[in-house]
Backbone bond lengths (Angstrom), bond angles and torsions (degrees), N, CA, C in turn:
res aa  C-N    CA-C-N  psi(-1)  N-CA   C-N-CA  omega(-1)  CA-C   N-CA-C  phi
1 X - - - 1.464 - - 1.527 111.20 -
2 X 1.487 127.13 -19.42 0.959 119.42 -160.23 1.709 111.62 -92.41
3 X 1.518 89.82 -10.53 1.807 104.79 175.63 1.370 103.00 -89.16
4 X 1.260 120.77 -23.24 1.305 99.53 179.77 1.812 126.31 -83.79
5 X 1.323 77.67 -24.02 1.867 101.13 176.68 1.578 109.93 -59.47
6 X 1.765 104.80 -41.88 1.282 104.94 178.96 1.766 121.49 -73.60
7 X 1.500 93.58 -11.03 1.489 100.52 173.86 1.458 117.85 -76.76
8 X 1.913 100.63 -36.60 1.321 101.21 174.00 1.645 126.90 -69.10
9 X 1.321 107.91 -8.53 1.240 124.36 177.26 1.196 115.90 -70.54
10 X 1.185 126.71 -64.56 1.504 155.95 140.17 1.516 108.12 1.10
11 X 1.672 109.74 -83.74 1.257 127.69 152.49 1.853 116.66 -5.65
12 X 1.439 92.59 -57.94 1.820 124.15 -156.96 1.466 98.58 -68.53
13 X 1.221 102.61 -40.97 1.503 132.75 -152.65 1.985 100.62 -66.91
14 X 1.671 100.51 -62.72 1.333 138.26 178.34 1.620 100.17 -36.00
15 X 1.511 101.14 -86.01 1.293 129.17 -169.90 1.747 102.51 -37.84
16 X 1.511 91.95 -50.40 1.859 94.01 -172.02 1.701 121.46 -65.60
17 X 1.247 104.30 -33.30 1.793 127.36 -179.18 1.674 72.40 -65.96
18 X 1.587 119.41 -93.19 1.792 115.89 -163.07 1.352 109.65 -5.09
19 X 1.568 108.69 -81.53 1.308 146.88 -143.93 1.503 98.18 -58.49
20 X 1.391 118.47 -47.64 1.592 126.29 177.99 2.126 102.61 -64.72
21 X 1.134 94.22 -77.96 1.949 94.49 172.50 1.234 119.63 -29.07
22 X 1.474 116.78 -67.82 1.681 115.00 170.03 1.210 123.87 -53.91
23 X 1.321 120.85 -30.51 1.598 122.82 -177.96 1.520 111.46 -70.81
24 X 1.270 128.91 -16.95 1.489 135.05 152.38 1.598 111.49 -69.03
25 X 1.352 118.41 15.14 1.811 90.99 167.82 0.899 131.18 -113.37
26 X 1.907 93.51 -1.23 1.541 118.08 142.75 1.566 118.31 -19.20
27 X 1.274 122.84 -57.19 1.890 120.06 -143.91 1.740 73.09 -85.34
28 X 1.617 141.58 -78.88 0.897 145.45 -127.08 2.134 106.76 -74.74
29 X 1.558 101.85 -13.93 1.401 127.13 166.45 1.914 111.81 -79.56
30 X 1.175 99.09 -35.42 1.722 118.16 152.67 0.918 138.87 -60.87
31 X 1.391 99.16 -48.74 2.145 105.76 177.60 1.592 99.21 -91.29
32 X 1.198 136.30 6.76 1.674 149.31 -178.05 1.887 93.66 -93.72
33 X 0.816 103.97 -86.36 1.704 120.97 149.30 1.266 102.71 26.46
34 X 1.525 99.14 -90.86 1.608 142.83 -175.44 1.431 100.06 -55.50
35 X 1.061 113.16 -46.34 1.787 104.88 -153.28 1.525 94.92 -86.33
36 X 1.289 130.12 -34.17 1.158 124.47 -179.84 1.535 114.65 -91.95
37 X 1.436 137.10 -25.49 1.823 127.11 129.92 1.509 94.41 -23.98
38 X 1.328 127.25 -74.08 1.690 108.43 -137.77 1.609 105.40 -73.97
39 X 1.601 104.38 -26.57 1.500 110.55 -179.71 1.600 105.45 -60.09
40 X 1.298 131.62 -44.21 1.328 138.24 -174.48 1.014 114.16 -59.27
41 X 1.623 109.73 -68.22 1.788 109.28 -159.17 1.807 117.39 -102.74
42 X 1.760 97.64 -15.13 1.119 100.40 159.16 1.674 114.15 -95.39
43 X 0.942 149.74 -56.90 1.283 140.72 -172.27 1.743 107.95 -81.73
44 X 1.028 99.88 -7.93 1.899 90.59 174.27 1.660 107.65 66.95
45 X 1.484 123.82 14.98 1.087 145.65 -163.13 1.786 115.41 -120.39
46 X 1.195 141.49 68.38 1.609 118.62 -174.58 1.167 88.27 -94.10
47 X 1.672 111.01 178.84 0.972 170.80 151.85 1.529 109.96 -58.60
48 X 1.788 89.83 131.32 1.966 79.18 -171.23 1.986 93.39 -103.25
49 X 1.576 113.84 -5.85 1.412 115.38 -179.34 1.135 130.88 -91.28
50 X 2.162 117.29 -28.47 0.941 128.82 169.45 1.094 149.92 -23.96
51 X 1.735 99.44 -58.62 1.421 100.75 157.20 1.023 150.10 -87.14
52 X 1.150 122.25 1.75 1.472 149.07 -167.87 1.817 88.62 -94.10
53 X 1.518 126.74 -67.59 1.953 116.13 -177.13 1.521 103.65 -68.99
54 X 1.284 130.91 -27.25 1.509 112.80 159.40 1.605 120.85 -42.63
55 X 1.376 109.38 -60.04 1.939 111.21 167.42 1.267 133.60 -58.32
56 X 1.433 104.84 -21.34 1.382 112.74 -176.58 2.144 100.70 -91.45
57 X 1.560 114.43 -37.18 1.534 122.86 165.56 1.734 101.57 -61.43
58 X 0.947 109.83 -26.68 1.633 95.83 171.77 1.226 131.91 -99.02
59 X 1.276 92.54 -16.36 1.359 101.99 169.04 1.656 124.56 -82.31
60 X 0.922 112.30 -8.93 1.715 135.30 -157.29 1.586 87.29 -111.17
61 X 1.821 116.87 -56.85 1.904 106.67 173.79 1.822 102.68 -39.88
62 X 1.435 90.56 -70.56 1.542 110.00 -161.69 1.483 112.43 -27.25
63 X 1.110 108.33 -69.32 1.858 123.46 178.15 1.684 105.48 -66.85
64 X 1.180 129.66 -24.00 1.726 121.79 175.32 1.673 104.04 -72.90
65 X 1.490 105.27 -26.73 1.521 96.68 -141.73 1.885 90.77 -108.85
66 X 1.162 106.98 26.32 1.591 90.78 -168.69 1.650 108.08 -108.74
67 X 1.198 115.99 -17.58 1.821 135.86 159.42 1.432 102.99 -58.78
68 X 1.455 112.69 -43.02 1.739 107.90 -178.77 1.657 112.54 -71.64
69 X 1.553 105.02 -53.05 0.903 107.81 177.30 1.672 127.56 -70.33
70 X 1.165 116.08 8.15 1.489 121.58 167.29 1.521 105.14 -104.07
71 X 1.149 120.89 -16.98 1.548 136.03 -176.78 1.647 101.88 -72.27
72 X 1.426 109.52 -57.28 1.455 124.86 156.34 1.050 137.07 -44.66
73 X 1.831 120.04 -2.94 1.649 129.73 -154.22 1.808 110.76 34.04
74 X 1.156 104.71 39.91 1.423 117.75 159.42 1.703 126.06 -39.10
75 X 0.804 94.13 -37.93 1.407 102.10 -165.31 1.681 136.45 -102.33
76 X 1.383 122.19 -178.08 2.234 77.77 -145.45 1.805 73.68 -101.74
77 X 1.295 113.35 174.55 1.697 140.20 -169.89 1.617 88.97 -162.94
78 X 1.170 88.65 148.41 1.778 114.85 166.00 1.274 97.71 -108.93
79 X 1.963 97.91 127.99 1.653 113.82 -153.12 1.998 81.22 -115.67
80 X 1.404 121.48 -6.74 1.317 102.54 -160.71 1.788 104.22 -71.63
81 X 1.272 104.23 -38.49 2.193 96.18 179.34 2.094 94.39 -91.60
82 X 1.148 109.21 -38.40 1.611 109.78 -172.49 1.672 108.74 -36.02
83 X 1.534 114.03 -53.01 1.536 130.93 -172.12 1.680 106.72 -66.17
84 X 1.375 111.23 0.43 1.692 98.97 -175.69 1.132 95.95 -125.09
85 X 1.549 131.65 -8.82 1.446 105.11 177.71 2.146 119.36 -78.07
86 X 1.037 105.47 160.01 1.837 107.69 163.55 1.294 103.74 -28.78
87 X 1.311 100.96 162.64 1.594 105.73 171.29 1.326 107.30 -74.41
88 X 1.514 118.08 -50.46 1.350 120.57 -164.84 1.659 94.80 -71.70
89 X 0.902 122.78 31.73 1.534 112.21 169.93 1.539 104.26 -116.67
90 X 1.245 96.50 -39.18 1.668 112.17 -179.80 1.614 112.26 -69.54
91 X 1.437 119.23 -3.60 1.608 127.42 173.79 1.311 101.01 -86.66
92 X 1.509 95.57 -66.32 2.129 101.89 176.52 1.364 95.75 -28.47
93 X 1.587 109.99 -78.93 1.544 105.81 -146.94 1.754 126.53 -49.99
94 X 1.953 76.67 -7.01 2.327 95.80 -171.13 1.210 85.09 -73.23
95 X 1.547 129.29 -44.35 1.463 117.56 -129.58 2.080 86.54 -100.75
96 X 0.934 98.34 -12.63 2.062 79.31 -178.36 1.499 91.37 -92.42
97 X 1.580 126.27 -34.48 1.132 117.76 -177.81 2.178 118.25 -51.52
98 X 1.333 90.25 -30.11 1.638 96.48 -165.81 1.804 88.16 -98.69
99 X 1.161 117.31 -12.29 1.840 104.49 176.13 2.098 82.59 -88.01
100 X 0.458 115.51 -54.02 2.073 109.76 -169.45 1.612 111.45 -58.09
101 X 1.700 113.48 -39.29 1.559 114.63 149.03 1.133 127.59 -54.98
102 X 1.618 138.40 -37.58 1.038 152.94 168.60 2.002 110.05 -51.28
103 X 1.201 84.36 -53.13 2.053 91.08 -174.38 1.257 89.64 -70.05
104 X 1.779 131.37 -56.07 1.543 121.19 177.09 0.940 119.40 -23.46
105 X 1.584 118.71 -61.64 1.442 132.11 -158.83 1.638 108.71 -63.12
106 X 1.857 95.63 -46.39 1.620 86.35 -162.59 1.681 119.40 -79.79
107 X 1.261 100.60 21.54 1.448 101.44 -156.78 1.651 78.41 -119.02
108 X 1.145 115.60 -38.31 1.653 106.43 -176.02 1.620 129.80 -66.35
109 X 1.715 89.13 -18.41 1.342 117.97 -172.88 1.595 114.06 -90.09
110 X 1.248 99.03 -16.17 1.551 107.59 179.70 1.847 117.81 -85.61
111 X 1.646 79.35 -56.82 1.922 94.03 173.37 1.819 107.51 -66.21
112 X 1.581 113.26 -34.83 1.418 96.39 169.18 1.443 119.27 -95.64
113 X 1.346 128.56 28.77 1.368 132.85 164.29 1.380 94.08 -93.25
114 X 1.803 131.63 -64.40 1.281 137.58 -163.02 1.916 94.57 -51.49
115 X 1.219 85.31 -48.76 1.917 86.08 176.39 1.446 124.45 -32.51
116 X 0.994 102.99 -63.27 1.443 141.49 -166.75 1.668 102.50 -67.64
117 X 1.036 126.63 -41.36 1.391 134.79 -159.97 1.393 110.35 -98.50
118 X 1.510 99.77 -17.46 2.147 115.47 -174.70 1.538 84.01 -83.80
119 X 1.267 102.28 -41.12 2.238 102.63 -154.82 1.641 83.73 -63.53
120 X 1.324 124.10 -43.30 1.512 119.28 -133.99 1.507 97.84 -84.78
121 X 1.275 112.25 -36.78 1.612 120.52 -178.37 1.829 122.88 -65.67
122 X 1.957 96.68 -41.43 1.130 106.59 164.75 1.973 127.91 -75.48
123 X 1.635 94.58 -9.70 1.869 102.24 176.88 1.392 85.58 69.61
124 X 1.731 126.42 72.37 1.351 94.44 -170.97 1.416 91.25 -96.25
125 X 1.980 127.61 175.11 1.018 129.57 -167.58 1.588 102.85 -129.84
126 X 1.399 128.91 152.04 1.117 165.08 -178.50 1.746 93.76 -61.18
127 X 1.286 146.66 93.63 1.663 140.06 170.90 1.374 97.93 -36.81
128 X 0.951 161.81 55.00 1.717 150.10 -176.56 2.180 99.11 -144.72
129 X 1.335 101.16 150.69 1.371 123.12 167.77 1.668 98.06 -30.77
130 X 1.539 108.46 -62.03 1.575 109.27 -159.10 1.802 105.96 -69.27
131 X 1.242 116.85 -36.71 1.830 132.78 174.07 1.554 95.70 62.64
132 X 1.414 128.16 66.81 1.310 149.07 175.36 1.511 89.42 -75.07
133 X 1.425 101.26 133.03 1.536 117.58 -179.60 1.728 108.64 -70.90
134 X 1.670 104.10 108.81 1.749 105.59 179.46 1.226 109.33 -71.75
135 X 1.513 144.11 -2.83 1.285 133.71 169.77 1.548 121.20 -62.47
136 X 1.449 89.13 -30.58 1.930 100.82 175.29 1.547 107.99 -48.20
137 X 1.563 98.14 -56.50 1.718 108.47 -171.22 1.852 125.72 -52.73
138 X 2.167 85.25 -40.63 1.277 74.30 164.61 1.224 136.82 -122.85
139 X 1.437 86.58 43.10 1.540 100.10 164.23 1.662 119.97 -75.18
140 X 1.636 117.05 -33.94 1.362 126.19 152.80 1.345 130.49 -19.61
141 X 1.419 105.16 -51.29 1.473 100.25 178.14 1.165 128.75 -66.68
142 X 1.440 107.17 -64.09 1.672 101.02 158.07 1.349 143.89 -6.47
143 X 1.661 74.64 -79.92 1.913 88.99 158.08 1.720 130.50 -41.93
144 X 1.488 110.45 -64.88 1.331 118.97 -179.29 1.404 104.79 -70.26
145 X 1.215 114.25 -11.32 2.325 106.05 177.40 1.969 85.38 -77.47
146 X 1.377 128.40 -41.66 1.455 115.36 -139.93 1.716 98.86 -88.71
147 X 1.489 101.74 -27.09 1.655 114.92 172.41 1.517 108.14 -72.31
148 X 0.986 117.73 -41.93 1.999 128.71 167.68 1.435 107.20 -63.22
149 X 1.583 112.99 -19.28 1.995 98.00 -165.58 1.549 75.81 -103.72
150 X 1.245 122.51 -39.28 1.758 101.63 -157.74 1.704 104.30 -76.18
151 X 1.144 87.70 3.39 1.879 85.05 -168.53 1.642 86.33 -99.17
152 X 1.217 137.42 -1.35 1.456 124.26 -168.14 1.456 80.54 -114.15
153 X 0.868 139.30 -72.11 1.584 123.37 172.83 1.655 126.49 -21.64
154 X 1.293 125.72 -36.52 1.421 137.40 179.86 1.651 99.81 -84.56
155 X 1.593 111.68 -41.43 1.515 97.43 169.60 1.677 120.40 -67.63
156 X 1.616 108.87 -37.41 1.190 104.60 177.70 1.610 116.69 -52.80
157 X 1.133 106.28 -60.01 1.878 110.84 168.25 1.613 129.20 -16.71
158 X 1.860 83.07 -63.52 1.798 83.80 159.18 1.537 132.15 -91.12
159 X 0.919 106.71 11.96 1.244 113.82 -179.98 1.911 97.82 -89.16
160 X 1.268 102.94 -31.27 1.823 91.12 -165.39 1.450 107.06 -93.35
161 X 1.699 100.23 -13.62 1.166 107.42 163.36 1.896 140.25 -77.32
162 X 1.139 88.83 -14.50 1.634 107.98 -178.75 1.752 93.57 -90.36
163 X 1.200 106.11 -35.53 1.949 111.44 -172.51 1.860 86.17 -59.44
164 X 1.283 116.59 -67.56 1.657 118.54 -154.91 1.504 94.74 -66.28
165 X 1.491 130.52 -19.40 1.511 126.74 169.76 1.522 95.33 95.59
166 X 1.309 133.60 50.77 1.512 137.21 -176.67 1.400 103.98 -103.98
167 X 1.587 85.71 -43.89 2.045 90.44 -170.89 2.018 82.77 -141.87
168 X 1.688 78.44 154.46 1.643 110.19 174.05 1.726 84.36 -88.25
169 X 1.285 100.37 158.30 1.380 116.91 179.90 1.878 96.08 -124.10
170 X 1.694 86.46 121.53 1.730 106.36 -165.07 1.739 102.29 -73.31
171 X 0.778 83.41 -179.03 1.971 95.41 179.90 1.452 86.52 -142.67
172 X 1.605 91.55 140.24 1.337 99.81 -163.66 1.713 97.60 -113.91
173 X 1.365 119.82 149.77 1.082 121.31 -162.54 1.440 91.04 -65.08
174 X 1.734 89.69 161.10 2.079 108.17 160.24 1.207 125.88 -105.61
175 X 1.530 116.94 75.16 1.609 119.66 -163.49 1.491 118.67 -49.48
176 X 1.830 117.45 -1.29 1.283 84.53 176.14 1.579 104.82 -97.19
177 X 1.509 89.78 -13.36 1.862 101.29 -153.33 1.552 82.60 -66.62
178 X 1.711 148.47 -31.38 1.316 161.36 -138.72 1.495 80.50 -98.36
179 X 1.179 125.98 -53.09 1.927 124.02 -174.98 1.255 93.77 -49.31
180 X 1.811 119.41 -79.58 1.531 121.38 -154.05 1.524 95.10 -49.51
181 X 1.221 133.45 -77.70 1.423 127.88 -155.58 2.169 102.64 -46.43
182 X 0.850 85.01 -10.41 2.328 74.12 -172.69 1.814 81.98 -90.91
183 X 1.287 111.68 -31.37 1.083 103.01 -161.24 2.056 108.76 -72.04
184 X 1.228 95.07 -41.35 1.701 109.99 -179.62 1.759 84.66 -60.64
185 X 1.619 127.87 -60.70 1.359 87.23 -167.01 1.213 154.30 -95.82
186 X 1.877 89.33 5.21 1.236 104.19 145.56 1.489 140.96 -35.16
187 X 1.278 96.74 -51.81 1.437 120.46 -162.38 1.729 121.28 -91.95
188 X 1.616 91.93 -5.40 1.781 120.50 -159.71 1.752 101.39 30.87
189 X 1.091 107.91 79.08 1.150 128.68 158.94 1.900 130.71 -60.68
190 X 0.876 125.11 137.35 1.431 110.80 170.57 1.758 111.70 -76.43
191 X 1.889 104.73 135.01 1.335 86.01 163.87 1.432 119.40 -89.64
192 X 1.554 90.57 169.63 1.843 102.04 173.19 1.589 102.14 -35.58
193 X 1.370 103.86 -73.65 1.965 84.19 -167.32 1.637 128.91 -44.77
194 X 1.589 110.59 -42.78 1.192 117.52 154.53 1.634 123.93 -23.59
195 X 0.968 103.11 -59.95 1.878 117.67 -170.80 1.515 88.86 -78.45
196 X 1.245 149.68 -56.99 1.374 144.07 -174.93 1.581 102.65 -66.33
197 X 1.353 132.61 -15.44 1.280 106.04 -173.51 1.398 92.13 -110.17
198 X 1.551 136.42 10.51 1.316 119.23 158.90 1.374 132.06 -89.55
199 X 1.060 87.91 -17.08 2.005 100.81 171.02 1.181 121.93 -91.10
């Protein structure tokens, strides 16, 4: 168990380095944004490429960043029956959840590899003026199913491991919810209860 933990670590490790790098291609998908707004409505001038590497930069965040962000407990769950069961119930339900992500993944990873490999052979092209190569795009999927399956595998690990009582299963910080609070005390903010107990 202890090799596998270190795999899940590894795994943990991967996803988080990704998840941080890709999450910057945000600003440069932003200042793209901008430049082609100002090219449009201020210069009466667009861009025939703009929008087409904006979808393909988001598309490339989207699918890099979704292994991190499940690594992160990113993703939404209904906590209203989830929060009352046992713990050891709440492992089961991790561990079929990350074996049913796992079959997701590999099945997504297959049809968008075959995808990916038809576009790439044929040079297929984008229908638009600019004819941006669509193999790029779906090359994403692939990718983000194999970063989503290996990241459900590293959860499964700890998940069977917290069940046998080897390892506590961490909670992983919430970097934004970690922003607002520096930000409230920066700012000496009122808290929520504060504001609810004045009205």
């Amino acid at each position: 168990m202890k090799v596998l933990l270190k795999i899940a670590d590894t795994i943990d490790a991967i996803n988080s380095r990704i998840g941080r790098i890709f999450a910057w291609i945000l600003l440069p998908m932003i200042l793209l944004t901008a430049y082609e707004v100002f090219r449009r409505y201020v210069l009466n001038s667009p861009t025939i490429w703009a929008w087409e590497l904006i979808v393909q930069i988001w598309g490339l965040m989207l699918m890099t960043c979704g292994g991190y962000c499940f690594w992160r407990g990113g993703f939404v769950r209904v906590d209203v029956l989830y929060n009352k069961f046992p713990q050891k119930i709440k492992y089961i339900i991790g561990i079929v959840t990350c074996v049913l992500l796992f079959i997701c993944m590999a099945i997504t990873f297959i049809y968008g590899w075959n995808m990916f490999y038809v576009s790439f052979t044929r040079n297929e092209r984008i229908g638009s003026v600019w004819g941006s190569p669509m193999w790029t795009i779906r090359f994403w999927v692939p990718l983000g199913a194999f970063l989503m399956g290996i990241q459900g595998i590293s959860e499964l690990i700890k998940y069977v491991a917290a069940l046998l009582g080897i390892r506590e299963l961490k909670v992983n910080s919430d970097e934004v919810a970690e922003a607002i609070e520096q930000v409230k005390a920066t700012e000496r903010l009122p808290d929520e209860e504060k504001e609810g107990g004045d009205q």
